[in-house]
Each structure stands twice: as structure tokens, then as C-alpha cells.
N, C-alpha and C positions, 0 to 999 in steps of 0.2 A: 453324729447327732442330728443334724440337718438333714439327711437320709431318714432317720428314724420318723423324724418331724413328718416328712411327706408323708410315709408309710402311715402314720397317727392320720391325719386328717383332722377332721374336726369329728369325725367318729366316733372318736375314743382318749375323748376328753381328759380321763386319769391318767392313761398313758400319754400323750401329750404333755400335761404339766411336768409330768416325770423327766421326759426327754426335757423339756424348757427348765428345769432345775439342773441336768449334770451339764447343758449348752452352756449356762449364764457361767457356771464356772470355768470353764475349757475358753469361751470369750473372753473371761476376765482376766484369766492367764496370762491371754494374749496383748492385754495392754487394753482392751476392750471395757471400762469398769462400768460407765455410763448402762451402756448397752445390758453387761451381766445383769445390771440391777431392774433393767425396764426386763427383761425375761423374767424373773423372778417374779414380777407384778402379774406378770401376764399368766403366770403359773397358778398362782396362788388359790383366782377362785375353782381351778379346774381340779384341785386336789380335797379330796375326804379331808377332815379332821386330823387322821390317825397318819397321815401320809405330808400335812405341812408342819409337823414335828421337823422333818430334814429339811424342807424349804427354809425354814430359822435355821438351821445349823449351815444350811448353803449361805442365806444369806450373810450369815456373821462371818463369814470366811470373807468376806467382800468386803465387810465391815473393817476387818480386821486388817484387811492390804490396805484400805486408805487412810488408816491410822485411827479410826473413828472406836478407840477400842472399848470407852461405856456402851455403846449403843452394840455393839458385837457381843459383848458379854450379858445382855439383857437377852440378845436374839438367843444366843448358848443354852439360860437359865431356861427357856422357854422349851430348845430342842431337846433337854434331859428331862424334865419333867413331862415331855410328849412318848417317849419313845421307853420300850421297854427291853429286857434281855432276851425275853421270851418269843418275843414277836420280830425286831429286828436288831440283834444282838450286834450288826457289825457297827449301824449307823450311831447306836449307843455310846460305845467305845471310840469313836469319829468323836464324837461331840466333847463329851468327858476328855479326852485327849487333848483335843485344842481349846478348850474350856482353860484345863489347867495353864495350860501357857498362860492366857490372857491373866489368869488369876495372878500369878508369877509378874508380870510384869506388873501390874497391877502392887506387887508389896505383899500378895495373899500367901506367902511361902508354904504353908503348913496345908491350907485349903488345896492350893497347887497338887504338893506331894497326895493328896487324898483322894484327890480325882484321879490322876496315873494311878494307883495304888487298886484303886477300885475297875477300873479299866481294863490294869494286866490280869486282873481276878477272872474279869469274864471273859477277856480273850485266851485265856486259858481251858477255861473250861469250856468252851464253844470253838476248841483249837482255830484259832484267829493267826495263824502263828505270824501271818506278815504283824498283824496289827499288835501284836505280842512286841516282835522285836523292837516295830517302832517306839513302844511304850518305855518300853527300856532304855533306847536312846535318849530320850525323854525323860526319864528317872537319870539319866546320865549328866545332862544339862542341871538339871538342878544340884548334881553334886560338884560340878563344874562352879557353877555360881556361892557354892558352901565350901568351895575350894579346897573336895578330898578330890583330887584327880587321878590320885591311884583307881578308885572307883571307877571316875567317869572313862578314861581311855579302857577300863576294863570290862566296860559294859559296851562299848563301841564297838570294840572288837568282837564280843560276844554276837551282837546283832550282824555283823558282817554278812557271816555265812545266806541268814537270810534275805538278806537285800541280791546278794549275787545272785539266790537261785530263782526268786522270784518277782523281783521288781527291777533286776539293775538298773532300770533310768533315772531310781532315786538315787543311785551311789552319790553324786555328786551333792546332794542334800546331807547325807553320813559324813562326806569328807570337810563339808561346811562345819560340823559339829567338832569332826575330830582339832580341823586346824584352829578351831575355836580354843577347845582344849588345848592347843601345843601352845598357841600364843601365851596363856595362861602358865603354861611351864615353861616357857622361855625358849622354844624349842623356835623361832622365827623361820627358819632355814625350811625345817618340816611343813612348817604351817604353811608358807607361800609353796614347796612343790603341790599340796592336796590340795590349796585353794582355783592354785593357777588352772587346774585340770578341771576343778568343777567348773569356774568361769566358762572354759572352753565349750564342757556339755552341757552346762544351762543357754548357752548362747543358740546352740545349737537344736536344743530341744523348744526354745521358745516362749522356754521360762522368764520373763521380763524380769520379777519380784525377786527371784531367788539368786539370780543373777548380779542386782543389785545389790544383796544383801553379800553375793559372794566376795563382790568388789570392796563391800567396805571394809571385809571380812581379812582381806588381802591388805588395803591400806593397815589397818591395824600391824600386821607383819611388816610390813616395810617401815613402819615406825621404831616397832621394837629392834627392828636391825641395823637402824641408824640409816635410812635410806627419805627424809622428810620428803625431798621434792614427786617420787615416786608414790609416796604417802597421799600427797597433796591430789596429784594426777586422781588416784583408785577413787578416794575419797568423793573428788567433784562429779565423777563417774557414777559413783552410786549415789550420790543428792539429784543430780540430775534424772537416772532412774524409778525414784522414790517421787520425784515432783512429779513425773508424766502418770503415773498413776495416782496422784492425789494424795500422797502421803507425806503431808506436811511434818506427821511426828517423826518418820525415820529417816524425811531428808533433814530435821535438826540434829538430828544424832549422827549422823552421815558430815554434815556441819561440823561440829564437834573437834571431828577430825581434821578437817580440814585448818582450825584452828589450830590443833595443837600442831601441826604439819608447820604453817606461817609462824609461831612461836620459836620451834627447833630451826628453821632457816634465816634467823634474824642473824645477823655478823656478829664476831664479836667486839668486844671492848678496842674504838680506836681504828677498829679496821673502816676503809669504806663501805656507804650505805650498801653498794653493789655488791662485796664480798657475802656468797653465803658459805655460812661455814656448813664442814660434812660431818660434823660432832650426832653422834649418835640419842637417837631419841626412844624413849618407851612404846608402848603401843595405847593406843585409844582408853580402853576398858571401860568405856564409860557411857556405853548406848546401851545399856538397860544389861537387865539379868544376867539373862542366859540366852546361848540359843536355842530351841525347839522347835523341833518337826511338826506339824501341822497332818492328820490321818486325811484332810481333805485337801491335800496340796499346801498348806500352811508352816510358815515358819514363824519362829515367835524372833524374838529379842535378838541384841548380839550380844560377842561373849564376854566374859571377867576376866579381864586379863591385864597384863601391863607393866608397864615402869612408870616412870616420868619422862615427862618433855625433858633434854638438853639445852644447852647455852641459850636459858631463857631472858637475861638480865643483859642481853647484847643487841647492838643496832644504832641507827639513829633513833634520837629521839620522837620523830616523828611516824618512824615503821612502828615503834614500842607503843605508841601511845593510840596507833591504830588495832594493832592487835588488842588491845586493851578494851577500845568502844566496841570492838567487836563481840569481845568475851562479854562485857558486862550486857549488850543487846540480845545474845544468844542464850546469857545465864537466865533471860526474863523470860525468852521465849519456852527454854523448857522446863522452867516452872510452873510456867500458864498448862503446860502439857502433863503437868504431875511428875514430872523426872528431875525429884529432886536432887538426887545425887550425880547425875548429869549437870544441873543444873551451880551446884556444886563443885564441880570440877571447870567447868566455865570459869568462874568467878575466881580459881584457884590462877588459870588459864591467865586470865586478864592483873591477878595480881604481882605473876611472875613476871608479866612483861616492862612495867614497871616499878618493881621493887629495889632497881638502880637507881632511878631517879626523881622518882619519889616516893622514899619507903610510907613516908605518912601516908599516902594514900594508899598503896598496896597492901599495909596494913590494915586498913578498912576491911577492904574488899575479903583479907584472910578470915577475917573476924565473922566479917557479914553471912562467908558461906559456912561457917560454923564446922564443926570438929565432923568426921566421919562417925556416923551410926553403928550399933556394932554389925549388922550386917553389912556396912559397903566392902567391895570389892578390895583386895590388894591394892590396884593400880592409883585407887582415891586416896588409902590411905598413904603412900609413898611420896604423892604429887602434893599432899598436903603438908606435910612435914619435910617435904622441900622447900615449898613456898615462904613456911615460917622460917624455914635457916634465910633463905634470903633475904629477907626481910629483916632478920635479925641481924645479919652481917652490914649489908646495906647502913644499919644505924651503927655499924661500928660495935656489937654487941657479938665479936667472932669467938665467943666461949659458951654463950646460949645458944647459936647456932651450930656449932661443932655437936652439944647436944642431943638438938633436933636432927640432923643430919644420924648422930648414936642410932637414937630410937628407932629410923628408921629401917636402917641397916639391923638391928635386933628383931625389927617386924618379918623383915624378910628372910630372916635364917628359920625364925619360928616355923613360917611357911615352909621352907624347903624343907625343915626336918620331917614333914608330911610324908616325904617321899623314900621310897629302899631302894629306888634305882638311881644309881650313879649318873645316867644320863638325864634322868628328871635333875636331879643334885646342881650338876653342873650348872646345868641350861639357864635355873634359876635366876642366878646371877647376874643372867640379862636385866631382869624387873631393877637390880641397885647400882648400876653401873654408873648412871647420875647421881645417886646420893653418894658415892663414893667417890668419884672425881670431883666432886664440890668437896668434902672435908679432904681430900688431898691437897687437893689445890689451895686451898687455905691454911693447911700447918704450912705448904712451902711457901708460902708467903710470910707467914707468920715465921718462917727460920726457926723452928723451936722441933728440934730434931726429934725428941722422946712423941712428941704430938706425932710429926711425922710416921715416926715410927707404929704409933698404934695404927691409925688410917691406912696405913698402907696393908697390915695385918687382917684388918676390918673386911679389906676388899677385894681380898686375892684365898685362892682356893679355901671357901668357905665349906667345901661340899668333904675335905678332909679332918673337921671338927666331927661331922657326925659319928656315930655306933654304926661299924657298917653291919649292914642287914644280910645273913642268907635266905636265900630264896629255899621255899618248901620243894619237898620231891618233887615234881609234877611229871608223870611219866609223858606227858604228851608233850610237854617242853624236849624232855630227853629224847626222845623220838625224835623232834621237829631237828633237835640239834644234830643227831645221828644220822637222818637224811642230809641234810644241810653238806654234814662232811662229804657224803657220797655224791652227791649231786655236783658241788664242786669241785670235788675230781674229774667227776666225767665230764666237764663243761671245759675244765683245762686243756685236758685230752681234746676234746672235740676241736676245741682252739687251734690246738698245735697243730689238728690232723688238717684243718682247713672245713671240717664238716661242721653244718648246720648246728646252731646253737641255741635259736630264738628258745626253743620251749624249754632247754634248760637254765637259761638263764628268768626264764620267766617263773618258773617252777624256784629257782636258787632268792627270787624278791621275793617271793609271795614266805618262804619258808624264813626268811630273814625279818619279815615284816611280823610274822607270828611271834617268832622268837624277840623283837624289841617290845612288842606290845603285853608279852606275859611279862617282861622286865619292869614295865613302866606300870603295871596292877601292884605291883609290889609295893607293901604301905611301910613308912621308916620304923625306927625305934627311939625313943625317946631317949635324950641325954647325948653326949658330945660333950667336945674339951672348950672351954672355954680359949680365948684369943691371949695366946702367951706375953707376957708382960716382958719390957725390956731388960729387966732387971733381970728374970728368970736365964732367960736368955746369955746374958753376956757373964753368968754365972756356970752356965754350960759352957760358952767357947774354949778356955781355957785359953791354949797357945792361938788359937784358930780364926782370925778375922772373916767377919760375917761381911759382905758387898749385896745390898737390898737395891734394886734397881727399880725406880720409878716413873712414870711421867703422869707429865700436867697437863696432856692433851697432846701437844707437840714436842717439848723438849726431853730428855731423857735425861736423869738423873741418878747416881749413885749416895745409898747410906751407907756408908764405912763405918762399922762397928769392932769394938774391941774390948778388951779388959780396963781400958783407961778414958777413952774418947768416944765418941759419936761426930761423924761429921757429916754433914754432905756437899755434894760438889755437884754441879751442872754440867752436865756430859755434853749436849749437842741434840741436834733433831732425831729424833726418834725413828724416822723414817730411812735416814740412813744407817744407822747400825742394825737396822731389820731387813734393809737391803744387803749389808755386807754379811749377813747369817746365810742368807739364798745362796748367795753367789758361792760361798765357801764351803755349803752341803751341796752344791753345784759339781765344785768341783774334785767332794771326796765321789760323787758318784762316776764322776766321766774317768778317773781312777782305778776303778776297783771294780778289779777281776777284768781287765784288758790287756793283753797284748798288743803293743805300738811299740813302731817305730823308735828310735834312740832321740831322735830332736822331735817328733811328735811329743813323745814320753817329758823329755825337758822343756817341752814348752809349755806343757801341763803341768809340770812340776811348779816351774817360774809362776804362773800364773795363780796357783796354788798359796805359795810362799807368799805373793802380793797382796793378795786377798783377804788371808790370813792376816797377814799384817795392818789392813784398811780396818777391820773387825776389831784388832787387839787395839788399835789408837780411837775407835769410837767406843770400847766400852770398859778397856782396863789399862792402856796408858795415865792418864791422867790421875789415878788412884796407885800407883804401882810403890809410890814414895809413902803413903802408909802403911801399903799393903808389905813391904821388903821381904822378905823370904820365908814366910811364914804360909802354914795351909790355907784355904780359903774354902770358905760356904759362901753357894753363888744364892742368892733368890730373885730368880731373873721375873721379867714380864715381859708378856706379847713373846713376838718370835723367839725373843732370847731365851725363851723356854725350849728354844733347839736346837742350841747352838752349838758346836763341836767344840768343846773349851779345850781338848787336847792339842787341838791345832793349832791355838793360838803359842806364839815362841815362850812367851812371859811365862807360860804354863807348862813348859816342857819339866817333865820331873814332877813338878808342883801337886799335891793332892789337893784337887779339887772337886767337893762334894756340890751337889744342884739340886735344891732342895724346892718344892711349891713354895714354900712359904716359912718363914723362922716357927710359927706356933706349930707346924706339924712339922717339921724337925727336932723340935725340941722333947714331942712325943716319941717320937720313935726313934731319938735317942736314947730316952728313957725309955723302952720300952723293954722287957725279958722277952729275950729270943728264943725260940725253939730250940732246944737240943738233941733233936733226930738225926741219923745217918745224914750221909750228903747223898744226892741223887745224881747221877747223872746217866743223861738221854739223848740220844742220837737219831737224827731224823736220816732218810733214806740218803743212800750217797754222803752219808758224812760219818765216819766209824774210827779212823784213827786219832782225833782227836780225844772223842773220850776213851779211848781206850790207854792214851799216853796218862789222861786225870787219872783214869782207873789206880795206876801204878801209883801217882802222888798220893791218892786218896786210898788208900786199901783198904776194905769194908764196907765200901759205899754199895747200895744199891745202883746196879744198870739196865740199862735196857738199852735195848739195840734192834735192831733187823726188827721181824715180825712182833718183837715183845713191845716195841716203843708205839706203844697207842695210844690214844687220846686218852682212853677208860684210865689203861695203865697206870699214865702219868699222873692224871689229876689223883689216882689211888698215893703214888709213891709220893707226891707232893706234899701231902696232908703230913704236917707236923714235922717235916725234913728240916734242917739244922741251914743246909747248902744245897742249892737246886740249880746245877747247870744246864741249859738245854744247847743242845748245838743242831740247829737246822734252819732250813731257808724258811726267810719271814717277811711278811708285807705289811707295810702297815695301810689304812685304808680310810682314808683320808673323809671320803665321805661319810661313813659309818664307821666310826675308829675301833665299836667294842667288838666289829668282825675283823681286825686285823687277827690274826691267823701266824702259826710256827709249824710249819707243814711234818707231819708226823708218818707214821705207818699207820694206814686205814682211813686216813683223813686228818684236817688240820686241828691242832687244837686253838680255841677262837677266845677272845676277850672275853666273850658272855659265858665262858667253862669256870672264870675263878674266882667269881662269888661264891662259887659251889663248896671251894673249899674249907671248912672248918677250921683249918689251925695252919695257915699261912706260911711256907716259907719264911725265914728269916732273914737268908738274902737268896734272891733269885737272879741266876748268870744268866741273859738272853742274847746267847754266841749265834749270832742270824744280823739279818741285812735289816735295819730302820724302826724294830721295833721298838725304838728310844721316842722316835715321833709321837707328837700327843694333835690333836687338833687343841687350838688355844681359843678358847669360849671367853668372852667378857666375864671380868673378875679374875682375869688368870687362872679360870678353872682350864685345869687339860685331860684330855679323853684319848685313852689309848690302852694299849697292852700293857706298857710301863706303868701308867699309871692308877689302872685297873687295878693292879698285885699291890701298891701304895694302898688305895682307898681298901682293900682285902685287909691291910695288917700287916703286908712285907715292907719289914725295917728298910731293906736295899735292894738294889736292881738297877745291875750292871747291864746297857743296853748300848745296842751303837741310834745316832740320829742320824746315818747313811748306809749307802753301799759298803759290805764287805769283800771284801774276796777269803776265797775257803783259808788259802795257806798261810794268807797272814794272819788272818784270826786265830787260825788253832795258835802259831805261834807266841800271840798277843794273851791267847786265856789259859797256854800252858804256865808261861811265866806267873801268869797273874796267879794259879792257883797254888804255884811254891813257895810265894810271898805269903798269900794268905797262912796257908799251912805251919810257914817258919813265924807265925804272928802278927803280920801286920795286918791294919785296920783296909777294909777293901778300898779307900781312896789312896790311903797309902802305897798299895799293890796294884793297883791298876796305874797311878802316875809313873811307877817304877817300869812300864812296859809298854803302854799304851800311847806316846807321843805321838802325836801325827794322824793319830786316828780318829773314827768319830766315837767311840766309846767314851760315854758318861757315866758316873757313878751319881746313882739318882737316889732320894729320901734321905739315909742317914750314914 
């Protein structure tokens, strides 16, 4: 531009201004705002009439980074009615584009969507296609902010292709959007890899604004993941950002954050001032709309998203009651700014901090910010009916707050039922993990077990209530998943050989990434089972004691349920019986399938047996006297959602079923099974086992050798009665729905069995770990097991370790003669399966 400038002179006065309009922005980029704005002066008189249309549209982009956004949207109103379709169709749809944002932030939702609308019309017809895609991102955000995110990740992805092929320097602007959206779905994990990566290329490119926007973008993530102090860091990072450029409205918002960050790090109850606790907090959601792209380098708003703050009614009295002046200083400042439901969340902010100690005044404060509007965000209304249970307990009123804490957890199912993807589903979860340790925490205070019992119901695999959803044909899905298998093979291969991998494994993200992203377009169905009643419940068990495993942050506790009693008992720190879990799937792996030495061998064994027994005295000695020799239904939390219950000695024999949660136990106990053949299938290198079931099962459909295919399987699966598969399996810890059962042709993957129609009944998975779930807040768990659960399959026999070939076949030949002579599969598998990691999972 400063090239162009010499080359202009003063000659050529039109072109000059021209150049001093695209400089003042590329300056202002650069942290330069002063300066953009004296070029634009300097521009103005040298340009026609017909040509300071985009001078206004330049300027309001200027307007708009230092928060100044009436006066941006006046310049906007100014650049649309100058500029035509006809004449310059691109600078049009520039303006209209960042117009709508401003309007969006502004409260103008409807006017917002109208300007995009009208936008994508002419970028269409004047093939625009960058400014096409953008626009769509932008329609994306706004459905992000009206919280259909099936939509918004599905229009993200859509726009992809174009940003790759033609702009990639904006990726890192898309990924600002997507991880906007993930936060919004709970997906924390995801949203900080895409953020972290733009931070890095906005840094790099020299984008000040966007960068800062990425940072707050990021705190918000570390919020939701329970990470405050990290929260706090991003946060000040991007207020400091925000101020060097003049933008006092987004470094409040940036602000914001960094309050609720000081709120989640107060100690709690009793502890010293110094103690901060590591209790998990929501994410921000509360700096405006949405976010959106800007067609002249502009981003609007941040995103909708959230939970609530954690252990906010903890500290000394005098950190509490600074956080408090804070909230109520910062609730005035962004009311002065028009951000009223920011503004509103402050005050929500500052009531929680002192709702211990003095609810009458935190009461005020709830009052004052008044009830959420029906457009605010999830995150406001979550944090607000937080703040009244506290308050309401605080007065000793812990039955209207039990309530409010209800409601909320109701608000937030609503939401998820939004979604058809199990992994949206779970993620959810994140957003009520604080309103659900608050009503836990208070029936175990309150000792009134039936209360107990429901809260705990309330808060753990909520994402197994829904209607599960199949996804539509979409042949491009099946293709992506069809490469995916091939591509995977040859990458293993490449692995083994020692050859160059880079481009297949880059080619195996990009194909993994398509395939999550059509999962998460996927919109739910309406209806799900309601949260099973105790009664219902221990009218099902029969002979069979239910053990509910809970904690209150740290301690871990047991509900011992039966036909006569309810009791619960306080187990110990939570930390160590999720550490004696590790050690003990530790040590089925260093086991299984090795050849040692005879004192190697025994001193694995010992160490084994020990460990074993550390695990059984921190989660089922101390219950063992009501449990006496009867079956058991586990419903574990946190790790003990993987635990090897075979291993434990108590449990030798013992049928014990391991259920997510009593209400979806109680489902698909009730539930009519399929009555199709039984299937059994045979991955590469594994052929005598099912050929021994073949004989117990006569009639069954097989597949073996070249027949055993992904297509095959998922064909023979469909409505099968008994579906054993015996082949090597991983589970995949970072992405769990590509854990994988290695087939002929390729693996069949977690994301194959939504596909299917009429679900197994019980599903045998004779392979290495695919019992493993990853364990999501709320005790949602994400895996292969628990894939074929949220599908419809009543059971699913799975190991949570290492196998080896020969003792497995031995373990699931047994198991399937038991079956066959009538027993129930918990029955049959304890009859055989001692010492291993095989669980019998769902019902």
C-alpha cells in the first residue's frame, strides 16, 4: 500500500484515496487505530461521491475494533445506501455482512439475519463464493447464538472447503467460530485444540484484534474444563489486547471473565484463604451474541456458551466480598455499554460470591439482575438458577433450592435433546456439572437417601434418556468412512514397515474430522425416558442389590439399595479408588498376551492380587455386609466407570452388571430384545474361536476370512438376537467413537453403529479394551461399549483391558454354553470370567 501511495502521487488523487482507505485498515490491523483513522480523513476529500460509500464502510470497521459500535453502525447505514449490486457488488455485501453483526450485537436479531440473507443472495448471483462462504459462517454464528448448533458446526464445516482453497490465512478466524460453537456444546477439549492453533496464526500474522478475541475465546474453554487459574491468565491477556486498541467494550467483556475465573478460585468452606480449590467451572458465555466474521477483516461478538462458575460461596470473607465490588462495578459498567445480559451475569457473579454470608444481600443483587430474557444464552440461564439455589440454601430454604437447582438441570436436557450426535449428547453435560454437584452435595448432607438418589440420577448419563437418532444415508459420509478404513490400514502398515507416514496420517484427520462434523449436523428427536423413580427401581431388582457410587467433590460414597433398605455409607477420597482403577487395568495389561519368566510371571501376579485388593477395600469392602452373597448392579462414577470388577476377589463368581445409571438400566431391562439369529464374526487371525461358538450355536449366521467386512457385519448385525465379534480392538481415547474392531477390509469404527436400525440385543466384543469409555462430566462415557448402549443394545460384553487370544476364546466359549443352557449374561460371564477385565455392561 505505501508502494501504491508513491506510485499515486498526488497525480492521481482518486486513486490515492483509494490506496489511503485499504492502508488505514491494514494500519489499524496492526494496533495502529489513531493513525487508520487520520488516513481515512485524509482520504475522504480525494474520493468521488460514488467511491466514499466504502470510505464509511472502511471506517466503521475501525469504529467497530474500538468498541465505538452506534457510531460504526451509522457509518454502515451510510456505506449500504451508497453502494449498489450493480456497480460494486463485492464492497456491498462487505458492508451488509458486518452491518449485520453490529446489528446482532446490538439486540437487532431478526434485522441481523436479513442483512446475511440479502448478502448470500448477491453473492450468489455475482459468484462471490469467498464472500458466499463467509456469509454462511455468519448465518452460522447466529444459529450458534439461537442455540441450533447442529446447524451452526454444519455450516462451518460447509464453508471449510472455501477458506482452504482460497483465503487459508482466514482459517484461524473459522476455527475462532467453530471452537466458539464447541464451547457452546461442551466439547472444551476441542474448542481449546482449534483456539490454541488460531492464537498461534493470528500472532503470527499480526492480527492484534483477532487474536485477542482468540484469547478470550480460549479462556472461556478453560473455564468450562474446570481449569479457572488458566481461565484468569487468557482472559487478562485478551482485556489487555482490547485496551491497547481502544476497546474498552470488549476488554469489559474480556473482564467478565476474568471475574468469573477469581469467583471459581475462591477455597472452599473452612479451608485457608491461600487454598485454591481445582473444582471445575463453566465457561464465560456472557460477552455478547455471537461470534462473526467481519468481510473486511471484522469479527463481531463472542460466543453463547457455558455452564456456571463452581465453588462460588467459598473463601474468606474478605476475597468474597471483593469479588462482589467487583461484580457489582463491572455489572454498571456494561450496562453503561448496553450489554445487558452481560451486565446481568455480573451481578449474578457478585451475588454468588456472597450468598454464604450474606444471603440478604445476595438476594438483592439476584433480584436486581432480574430473571433471563427469553433470548439469553444457556450459560445465563444456568448461572441464574444457580445463584437463587444458593441463596435459597444459604437461608436454610434447601427444598426451594433443590428446586432451582431441578429447573435447571431440566433447562439443560432440553438443550441437549437439540442434538442426534452422541458426542454433542454427552459433551453437554459439561454446561450442569455445577448444578449437579450442588443438589448432590446437599441431599448428602441433608442424609435423606431417596433425595440422594434422585440427584445422582439427575446427573450422570443424561445423553441415555434421549430417542437415539439415525443418521440419514449420506453417501459422502459412507465414502469418507470407506476411505478412512483404507487409509488406516495402509498407515498401520506404513508404521510397521518403518515408511513415511506424514500424508497418511494427515489425510486419516482431515477424513476423521469430516466424518465427526457430519455427526454433529445431526439434529435430535424429540422425547426420551424420563429419570427413573426409586421405587420403580428397587421394584425391578428383585434378588439383586443396586451399589450407586457417588461423590461430593472429594469423598466417594456408596447407595446400597435393595428390596428393604436404602443406605449410604462414605467410602473414602475419591482419588484413591480412581487411582487403585489405573494401577489394576495397569496391571491386566502388562499380563496379557506375554510370555515371562516364572518369578517375573509371579511377581506380576502378586502385584496384581495386591492391587486388586487396594481397589476391592476402597470401593466394595465396606458394603460387603449388606451386599452378602447376592448379585450386584454397579453404577459407578468417574473412573470406576472402568473398572475390572472381575478382578476384584469379593467378586469372584459374583454376577455383576455395570450399568451408566439405574434409569437407563431400568430401561433396557425392560426393554423387548430382538429375536434374530446370533451372529458371529471373526477378525483376521482369529478363526477357532468362532468356529468352537459355531458348534454351541448351530444356525447362527458367520462370517470369517474375506466375508467378515465392515458392510457385512453392520448388514448381519441389524436385528441379530446375539452378536459376538472376536477381533483385535483399540479403544481411542482421544476420539473414542473411532475406536475401531479390526475386520477384513478395514476396521469397523464407533461412528458404523448409529447406522444401525434394530440393534443387537446383546453385543459379545471378544477384543482388547473396547469396554473403555472416555468419562465426560456428568458420568457421560464415549466409546464403542457405550456407542451400541445409546444405539438400543440392552448388553455388551466388553473387556476394560488387555486380552490375550487363548484365554479369551476360553473365557467366551464358556461364556456362551452358559448362555445357551439359560443363564442371564451376568450370570454367565461371572461363571467364567474371574480375574479378567470382562464386564457385562447395560443390562
Amino acid at each position: 500500500m505505501r508502494a501504491a501511495l508513491r506510485l499515486a502521487g498526488d497525480a492521481e488523487p482518486e486513486a490515492r484515496g483509494r490506496v489511503l482507505v485499504s492502508l488505514a485498515w491494514a494500519e489499524s490491523e496492526r494496533g495502529q487505530v489513531a493513525l487508520g483513522f487520520r488516513l481515512l480523513d485524509e482520504a475522504e476529500p480525494l474520493l468521488s461521491a460514488d467511491r466514499r460509500a466504502v470510505l464509511h464502510a472502511q471506517r466503521a470497521v475501525l469504529l467497530w475494533r474500538n468498541g465505538r459500535n452506534d457510531l460504526a453502525l451509522a457509518e454502515y447505514d451510510r456505506a449500504v445506501a451508497g453502494l449498489t449490486e450493480r456497480d460494486r457488488p463485492l464492497d456491498l455485501v462487505k458492508a451488509l455482512n458486518n452491518r449485520s453483526i453490529l446489528r446482532l450485537e446490538a439486540g437487532q436479531v431478526g434485522a441481523s439475519r436479513d442483512d446475511l440473507q440479502r448478502g448470500l443472495r448477491i453473492a450468489l448471483r455475482q459468484d462471490l463464493t469467498m464472500m458466499a462462504a463467509v456469509i454462511r459462517v455468519n448465518i452460522g454464528c447466529l444459529d450458534v447464538a439461537a442455540g441450533d448448533l447442529p446447524a451452526a458446526l454444519g455450516a462451518f464445516a460447509a464453508a471449510r472447503p472455501a477458506y482452504e482453497s482460497i483465503t487459508p490465512g482466514r482459517l484461524p478466524a473459522l476455527a475462532m467460530e467453530r471452537a466458539r460453537a464447541l464451547i457452546a456444546a461442551g466439547l472444551f477439549r476441542e474448542a481449546d485444540r482449534e483456539v490454541a492453533g488460531a492464537v498461534a496464526q493470528m500472532g503470527e500474522q499480526g492480527q492484534d484484534h483477532y487474536r485477542a478475541e482468540a484469547l478470550q475465546t480460549r479462556a472461556e474453554a478453560a473455564l468450562l474444563a474446570g481449569r479457572p487459574a488458566a481461565a484468569a491468565e487468557w482472559a487478562a491477556a485478551a482485556r489487555a489486547g482490547f485496551l491497547r486498541r481502544g476497546n474498552r467494550r470488549r476488554a469489559a467483556l474480556a473482564e467478565l471473565l476474568t471475574l468469573r475465573a477469581a469467583l471459581a478460585l475462591l477455597p472452599p468452606p473452612g479451608a485457608e484463604s491461600s487454598t485454591r480449590s481445582a473444582g471445575a467451572t463453566g465457561s464465560q458465555g456472557a460477552a455478547g451474541a455471537t461470534g462473526s466474521q467481519g468481510a473486511a477483516g471484522a469479527t463481531g461478538s463472542q460466543g453463547a456458551a457455558g455452564a456456571t462458575g463452581s465453588q462460588g460461596a467459598a473463601g474468606s470473607a474478605g476475597e468474597r466480598a471483593e469479588v462482589a465490588r467487583r461484580g457489582r462495578r463491572l455489572a454498571g459498567q456494561l450496562r453503561r455499554f448496553g450489554l445487558l445480559e452481560d451486565a446481568r451475569v455480573a451481578s449474578l457473579v457478585a451475588a454468588r460470591a456472597v450468598a454464604g454470608e450474606t444471603p440478604w444481600a445476595a438476594a438483592r443483587l439476584v433480584d436486581a439482575a432480574g430473571a433471563p430474557g427469553r433470548l439469553d444464552r444457556l450459560d445465563t440461564r444456568l448461572v441464574w438458577r444457580l445463584a437463587r439455589a444458593e441463596v435459597q440454601a444459604a437461608a436454610g430454604r434447601s427444598r426451594t433450592a433443590s428446586r432451582e437447582l431441578a429447573a435447571g438441570m431440566e433447562t439443560l436436557h432440553r438443550y441437549r435433546g437439540r442434538f442426534g450426535s452422541l458426542d454433542l449428547q454427552t459433551g453437554a453435560s459439561a454446561h450442569g456439572r455445577d448444578l449437579a454437584r450442588a443438589g448432590l452435595a446437599g441431599a448428602i448432607a441433608a442424609g435423606k437417601a431417596g433425595e440422594i438418589f434422585r440427584w445422582a440420577e439427575r446427573g450422570r448419563a443424561q445423553a441415555l434418556r434421549l430417542t437415539p437418532v439415525r443418521p440419514p444415508d449420506d453417501p459422502g459420509v459412507a465414502s469418507a468412512l470407506e476411505e478412512l478404513r483404507q487409509t488406516r490400514q495402509s498407515l498401520r502398515a506404513a508404521e510397521v514397515a518403518g515408511a513415511p507416514a506424514a500424508g497418511l496420517r494427515g489425510r486419516a484427520e482431515s477424513l476423521q474430522r469430516r466424518i465427526r462434523e457430519s455427526a454433529w449436523a445431526l439434529r435430535g428427536s424429540a422425547g426420551g425416558a424420563a429419570v427413573a423413580p426409586l421405587s420403580a427401581v428397587r421394584g425391578r431388582l428383585g434378588g439383586t442389590v443396586l451399589v450407586a457410587y457417588v461423590c461430593d467433590g472429594k469423598t466417594l460414597h456408596a447407595l446400597v439399595v435393595d428390596d428393604k433398605a436404602v443406605t449410604l455409607l462414605a467410602l473414602g477420597p475419591m482419588a484413591e479408588a480412581e487411582e487403585a482403577v489405573l494401577r489394576v487395568r495397569a496391571d491386566l495389561d502388562t499380563a496379557a498376551g506375554r510370555a515371562m519368566p516364572a518369578r517375573l510371571a509371579e511377581a506380576v501376579g502378586s502385584a496384581t492380587r495386591r492391587d486388586a485388593a487396594v481397589l476391592q477395600n476402597a470401593v466394595l469392602t465396606p458394603l460387603l455386609g449388606l451386599i452378602g452373597d447376592r448379585e450386584v448392579l454397579v453404577v459407578p462414577t468417574g473412573l470406576l466407570m472402568t473398572a475390572p470388577w472381575g478382578m476384584l476377589p469379593a467378586c469372584a463368581g459374583r454376577p455383576v452388571t455395570v450399568a451408566p445409571s439405574a434409569t437407563a438400566w431400568l430401561a433396557a431391562s425392560s426393554a423387548q430384545r430382538p429375536a434374530g439369529a446370533s451372529v458371529l464374526v471373526a477378525g483376521p487371525d482369529i478363526r477357532e474361536e468362532v468356529s468352537a461358538l459355531a458348534r454351541i450355536r448351530p444356525g447362527s449366521t458367520v462370517l470369517t476370512g474375506s466375508s467378515a467386512t465392515p458392510a457385512a457385519t453392520l448388514a448381519a448385525l441389524d436385528g441379530a438376537g446375539v452378536a459376538h465379534l472376536a477381533a483385535h480392538g483399540r479403544h481411542e481415547a482421544e476420539n473414542p467413537l473411532f475406536s475401531a474392531l479390526d475386520l477384513w477390509g478395514g476396521p469397523l469404527l464407533g461412528y458404523d453403529l448409529p447406522r444401525l436400525r434394530r440393534p443387537p440385543g446383546l453385543v459379545v466384543l471378544a477384543s482388547c479394551e473396547l469396554g473403555l469409555t472416555e468419562v465426560r462430566p456428568g458420568d457421560e462415557s464415549l466409546g464403542m461399549a457405550s456407542a451400541l448402549l445409546a444405539a438400543g443394545t440392552t448388553t455388551v460384553v466388553a473387556s476394560v483391558g488387555r486380552v490375550a487370544d487363548e484365554p479369551a476364546a476360553d473365557v467366551m466359549i464358556g461364556f456362551h454354553r452358559a448362555l445357551v443352557a439359560g443363564r442371564s449374561p451376568a450370570v454367565a460371564l461371572a461363571s467364567v470370567a474371574a480375574g479378567t477385565g470382562f464386564v457385562c455392561l447395560g443390562a
